[in-house]
PyMOL CGO cylinders between C-alpha atoms (Angstrom):
from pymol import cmd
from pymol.cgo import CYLINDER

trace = [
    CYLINDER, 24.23, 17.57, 26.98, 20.90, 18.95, 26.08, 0.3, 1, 1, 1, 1, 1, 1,
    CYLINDER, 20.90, 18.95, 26.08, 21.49, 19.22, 22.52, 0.3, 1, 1, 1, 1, 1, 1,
    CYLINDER, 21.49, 19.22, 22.52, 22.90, 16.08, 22.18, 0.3, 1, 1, 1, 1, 1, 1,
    CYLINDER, 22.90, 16.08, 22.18, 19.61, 14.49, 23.79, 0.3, 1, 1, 1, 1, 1, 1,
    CYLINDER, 19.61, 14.49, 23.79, 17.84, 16.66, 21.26, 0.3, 1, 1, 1, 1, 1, 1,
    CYLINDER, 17.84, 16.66, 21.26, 20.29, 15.19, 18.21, 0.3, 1, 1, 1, 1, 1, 1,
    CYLINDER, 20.29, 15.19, 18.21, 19.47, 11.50, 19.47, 0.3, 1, 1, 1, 1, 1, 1,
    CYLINDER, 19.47, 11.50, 19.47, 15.63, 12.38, 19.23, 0.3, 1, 1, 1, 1, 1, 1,
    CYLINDER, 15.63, 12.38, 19.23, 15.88, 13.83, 15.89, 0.3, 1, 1, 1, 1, 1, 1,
    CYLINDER, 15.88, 13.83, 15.89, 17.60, 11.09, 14.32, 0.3, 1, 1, 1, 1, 1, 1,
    CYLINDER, 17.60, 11.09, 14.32, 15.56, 8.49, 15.84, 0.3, 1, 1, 1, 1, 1, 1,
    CYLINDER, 15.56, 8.49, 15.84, 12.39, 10.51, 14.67, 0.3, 1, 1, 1, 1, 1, 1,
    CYLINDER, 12.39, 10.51, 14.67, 13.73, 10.61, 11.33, 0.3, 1, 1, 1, 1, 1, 1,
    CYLINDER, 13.73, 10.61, 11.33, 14.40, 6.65, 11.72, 0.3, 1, 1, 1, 1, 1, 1,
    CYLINDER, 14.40, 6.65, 11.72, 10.88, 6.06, 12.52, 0.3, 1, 1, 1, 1, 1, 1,
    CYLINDER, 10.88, 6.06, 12.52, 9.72, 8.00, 9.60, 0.3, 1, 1, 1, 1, 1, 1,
    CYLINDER, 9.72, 8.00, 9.60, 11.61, 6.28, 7.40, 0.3, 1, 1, 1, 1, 1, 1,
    CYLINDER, 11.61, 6.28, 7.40, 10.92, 3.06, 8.66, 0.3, 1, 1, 1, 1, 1, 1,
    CYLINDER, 10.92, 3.06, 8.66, 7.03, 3.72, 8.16, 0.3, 1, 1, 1, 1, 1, 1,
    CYLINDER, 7.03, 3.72, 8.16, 7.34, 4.37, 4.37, 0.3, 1, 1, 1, 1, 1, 1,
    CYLINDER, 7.34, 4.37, 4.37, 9.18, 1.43, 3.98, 0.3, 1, 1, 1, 1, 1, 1,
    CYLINDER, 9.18, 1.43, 3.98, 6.92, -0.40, 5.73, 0.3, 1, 1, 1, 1, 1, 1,
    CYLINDER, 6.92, -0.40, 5.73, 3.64, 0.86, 3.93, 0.3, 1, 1, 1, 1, 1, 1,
    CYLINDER, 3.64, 0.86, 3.93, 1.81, 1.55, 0.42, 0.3, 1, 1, 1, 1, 1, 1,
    CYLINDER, 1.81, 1.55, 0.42, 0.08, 5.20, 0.51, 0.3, 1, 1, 1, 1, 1, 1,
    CYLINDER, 0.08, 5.20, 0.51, -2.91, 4.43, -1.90, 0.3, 1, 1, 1, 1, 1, 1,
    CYLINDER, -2.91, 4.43, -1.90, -3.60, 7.58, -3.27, 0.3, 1, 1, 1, 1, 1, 1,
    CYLINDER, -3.60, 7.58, -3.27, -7.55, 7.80, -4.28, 0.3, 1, 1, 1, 1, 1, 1,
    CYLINDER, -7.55, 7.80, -4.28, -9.36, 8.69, -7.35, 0.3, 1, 1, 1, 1, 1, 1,
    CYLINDER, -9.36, 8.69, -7.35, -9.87, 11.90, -6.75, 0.3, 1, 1, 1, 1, 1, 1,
    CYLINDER, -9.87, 11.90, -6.75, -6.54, 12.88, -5.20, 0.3, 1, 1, 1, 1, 1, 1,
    CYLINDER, -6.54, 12.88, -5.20, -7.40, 14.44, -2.30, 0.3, 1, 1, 1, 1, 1, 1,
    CYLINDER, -7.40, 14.44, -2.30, -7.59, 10.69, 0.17, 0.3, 1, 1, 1, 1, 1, 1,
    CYLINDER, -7.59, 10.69, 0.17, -4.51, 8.52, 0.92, 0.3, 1, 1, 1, 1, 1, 1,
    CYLINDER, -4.51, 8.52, 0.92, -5.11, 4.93, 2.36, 0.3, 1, 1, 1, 1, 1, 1,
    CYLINDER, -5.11, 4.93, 2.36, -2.56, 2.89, 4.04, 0.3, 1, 1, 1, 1, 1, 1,
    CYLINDER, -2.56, 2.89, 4.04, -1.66, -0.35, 3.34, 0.3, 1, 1, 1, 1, 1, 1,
    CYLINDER, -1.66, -0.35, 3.34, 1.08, -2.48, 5.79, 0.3, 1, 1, 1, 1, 1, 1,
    CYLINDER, 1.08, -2.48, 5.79, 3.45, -4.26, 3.55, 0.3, 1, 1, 1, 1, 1, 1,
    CYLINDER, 3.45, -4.26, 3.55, 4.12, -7.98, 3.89, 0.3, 1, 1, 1, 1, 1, 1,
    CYLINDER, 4.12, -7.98, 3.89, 8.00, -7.06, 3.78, 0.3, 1, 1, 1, 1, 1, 1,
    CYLINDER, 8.00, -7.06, 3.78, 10.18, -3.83, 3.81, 0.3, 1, 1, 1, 1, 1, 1,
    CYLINDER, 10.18, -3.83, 3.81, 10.92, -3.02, 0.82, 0.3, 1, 1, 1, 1, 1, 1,
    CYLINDER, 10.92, -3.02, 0.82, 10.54, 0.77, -1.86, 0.3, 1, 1, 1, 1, 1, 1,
    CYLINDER, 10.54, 0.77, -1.86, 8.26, -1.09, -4.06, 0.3, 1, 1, 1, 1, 1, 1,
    CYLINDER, 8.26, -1.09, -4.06, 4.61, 0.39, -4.60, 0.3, 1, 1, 1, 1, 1, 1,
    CYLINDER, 4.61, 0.39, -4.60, 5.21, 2.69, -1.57, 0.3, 1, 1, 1, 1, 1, 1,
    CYLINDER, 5.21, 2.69, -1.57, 3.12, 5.37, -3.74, 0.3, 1, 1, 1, 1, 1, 1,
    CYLINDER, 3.12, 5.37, -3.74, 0.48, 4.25, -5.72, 0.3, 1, 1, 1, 1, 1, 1,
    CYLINDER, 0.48, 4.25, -5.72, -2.33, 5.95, -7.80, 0.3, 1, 1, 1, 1, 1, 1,
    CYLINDER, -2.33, 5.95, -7.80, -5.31, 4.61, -8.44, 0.3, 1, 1, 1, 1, 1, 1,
    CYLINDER, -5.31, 4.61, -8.44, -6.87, 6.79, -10.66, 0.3, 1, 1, 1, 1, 1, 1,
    CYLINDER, -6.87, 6.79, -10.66, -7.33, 6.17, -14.05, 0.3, 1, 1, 1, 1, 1, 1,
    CYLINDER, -7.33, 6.17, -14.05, -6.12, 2.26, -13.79, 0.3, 1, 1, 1, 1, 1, 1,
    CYLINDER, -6.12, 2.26, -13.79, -8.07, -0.65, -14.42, 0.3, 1, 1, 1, 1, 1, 1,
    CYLINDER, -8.07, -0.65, -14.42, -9.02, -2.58, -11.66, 0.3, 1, 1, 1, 1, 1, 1,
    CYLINDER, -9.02, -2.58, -11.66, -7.61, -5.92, -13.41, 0.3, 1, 1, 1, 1, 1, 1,
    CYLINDER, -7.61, -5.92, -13.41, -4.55, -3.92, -14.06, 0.3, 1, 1, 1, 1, 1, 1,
    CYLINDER, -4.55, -3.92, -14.06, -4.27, -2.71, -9.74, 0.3, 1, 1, 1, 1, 1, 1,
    CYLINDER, -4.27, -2.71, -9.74, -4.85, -6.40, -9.24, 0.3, 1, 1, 1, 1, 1, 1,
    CYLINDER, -4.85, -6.40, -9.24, -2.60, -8.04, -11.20, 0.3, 1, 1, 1, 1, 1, 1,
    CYLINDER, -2.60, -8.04, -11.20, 0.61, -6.24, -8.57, 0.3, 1, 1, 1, 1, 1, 1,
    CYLINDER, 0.61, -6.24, -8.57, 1.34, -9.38, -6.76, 0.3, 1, 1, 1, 1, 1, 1,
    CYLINDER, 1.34, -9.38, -6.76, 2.74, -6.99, -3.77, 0.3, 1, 1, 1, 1, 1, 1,
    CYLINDER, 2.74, -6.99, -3.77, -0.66, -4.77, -3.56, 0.3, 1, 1, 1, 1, 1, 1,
    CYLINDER, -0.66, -4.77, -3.56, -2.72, -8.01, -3.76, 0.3, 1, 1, 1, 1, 1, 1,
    CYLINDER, -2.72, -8.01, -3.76, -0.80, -9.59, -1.04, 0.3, 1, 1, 1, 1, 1, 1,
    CYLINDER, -0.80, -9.59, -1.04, -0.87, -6.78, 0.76, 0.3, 1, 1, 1, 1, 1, 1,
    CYLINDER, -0.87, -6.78, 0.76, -4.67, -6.42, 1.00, 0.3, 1, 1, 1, 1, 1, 1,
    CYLINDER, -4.67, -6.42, 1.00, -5.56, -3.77, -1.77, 0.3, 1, 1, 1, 1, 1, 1,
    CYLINDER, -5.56, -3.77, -1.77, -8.64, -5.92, -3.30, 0.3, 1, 1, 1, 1, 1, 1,
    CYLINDER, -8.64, -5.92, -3.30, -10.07, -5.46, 0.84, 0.3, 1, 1, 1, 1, 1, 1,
    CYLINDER, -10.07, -5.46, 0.84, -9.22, -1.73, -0.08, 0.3, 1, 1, 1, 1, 1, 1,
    CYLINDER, -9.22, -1.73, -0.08, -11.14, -1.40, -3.44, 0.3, 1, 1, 1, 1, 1, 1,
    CYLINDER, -11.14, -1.40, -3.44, -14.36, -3.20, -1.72, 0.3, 1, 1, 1, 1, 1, 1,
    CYLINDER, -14.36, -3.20, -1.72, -14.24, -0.84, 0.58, 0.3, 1, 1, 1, 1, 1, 1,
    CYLINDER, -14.24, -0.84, 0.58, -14.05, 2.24, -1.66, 0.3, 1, 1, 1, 1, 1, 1,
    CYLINDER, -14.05, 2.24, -1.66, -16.97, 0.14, -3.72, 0.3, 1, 1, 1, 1, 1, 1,
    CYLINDER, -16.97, 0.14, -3.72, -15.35, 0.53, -6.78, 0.3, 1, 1, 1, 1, 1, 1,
    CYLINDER, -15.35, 0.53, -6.78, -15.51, -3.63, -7.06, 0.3, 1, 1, 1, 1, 1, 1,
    CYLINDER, -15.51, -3.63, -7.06, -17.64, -6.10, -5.23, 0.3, 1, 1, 1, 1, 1, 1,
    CYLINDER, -17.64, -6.10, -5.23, -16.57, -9.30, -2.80, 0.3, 1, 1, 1, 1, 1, 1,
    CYLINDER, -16.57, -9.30, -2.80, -17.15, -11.73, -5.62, 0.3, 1, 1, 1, 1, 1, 1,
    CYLINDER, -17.15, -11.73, -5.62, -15.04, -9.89, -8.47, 0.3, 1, 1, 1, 1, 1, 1,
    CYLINDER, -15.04, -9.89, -8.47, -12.08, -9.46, -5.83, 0.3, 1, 1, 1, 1, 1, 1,
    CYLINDER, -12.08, -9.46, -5.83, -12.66, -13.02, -5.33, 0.3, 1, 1, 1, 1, 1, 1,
    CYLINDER, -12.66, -13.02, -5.33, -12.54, -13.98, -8.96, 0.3, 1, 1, 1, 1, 1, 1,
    CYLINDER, -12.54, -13.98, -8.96, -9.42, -11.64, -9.29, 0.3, 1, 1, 1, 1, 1, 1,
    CYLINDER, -9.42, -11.64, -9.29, -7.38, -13.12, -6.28, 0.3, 1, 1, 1, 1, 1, 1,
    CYLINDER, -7.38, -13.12, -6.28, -8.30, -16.52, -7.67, 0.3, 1, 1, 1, 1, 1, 1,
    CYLINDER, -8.30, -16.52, -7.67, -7.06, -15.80, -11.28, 0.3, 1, 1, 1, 1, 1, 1,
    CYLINDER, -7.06, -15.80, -11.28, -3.78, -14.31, -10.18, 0.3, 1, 1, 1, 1, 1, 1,
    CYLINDER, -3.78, -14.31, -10.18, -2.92, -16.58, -7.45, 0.3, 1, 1, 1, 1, 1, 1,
    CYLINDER, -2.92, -16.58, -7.45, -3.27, -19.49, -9.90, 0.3, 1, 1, 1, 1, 1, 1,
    CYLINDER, -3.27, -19.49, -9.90, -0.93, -17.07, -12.62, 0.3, 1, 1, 1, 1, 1, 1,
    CYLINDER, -0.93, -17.07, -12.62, 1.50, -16.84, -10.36, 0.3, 1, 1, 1, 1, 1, 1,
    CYLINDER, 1.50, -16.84, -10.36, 1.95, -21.00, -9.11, 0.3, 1, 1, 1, 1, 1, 1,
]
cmd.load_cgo(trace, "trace")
């Protein structure tokens, strides 16, 4: 009996883990060594890893499912853009997009 409590645990464990990476992008930093978490919009594989290092910012804005999902709040926070340039990027996107 005990090891089949221990069997349900395990498997719901592993359903929980999985469920997290599906449900988040790990923004890996520029110099490796920080990850930042993102919550998704909607469960899906895309973008669940992402490096930022050597990409343009234009280029990490222009991923409808990061900008969605918040990364432009992410790269003013990291000050590697300012409030008005995330601004200016959301805005020429969005309107790409329609």
């Amino acid at each position: 009996m005990l090891k089949t409590i221990r069997n349900y645990i395990l498997i719901a464990l592993a359903a929980y883990g999985l469920y997290f990476i599906v449900d988040h992008h790990f923004i890996i930093d520029v110099d490796g060594k920080d990850v930042y978490l993102l919550k998704k919009s909607e469960l899906t594989l895309s973008y669940t890893f992402f490096n930022i290092k050597d990409r343009k910012i234009e280029s990490i804005m222009k991923i409808d499912d990061l900008r969605r999902d918040g990364i432009g709040d992410l790269l003013v926070e990291l000050e590697m853009i300012t409030e008005e340039e995330k601004n200016k990027l959301e805005a020429k996107f969005d309107a790409e997009e329609e």
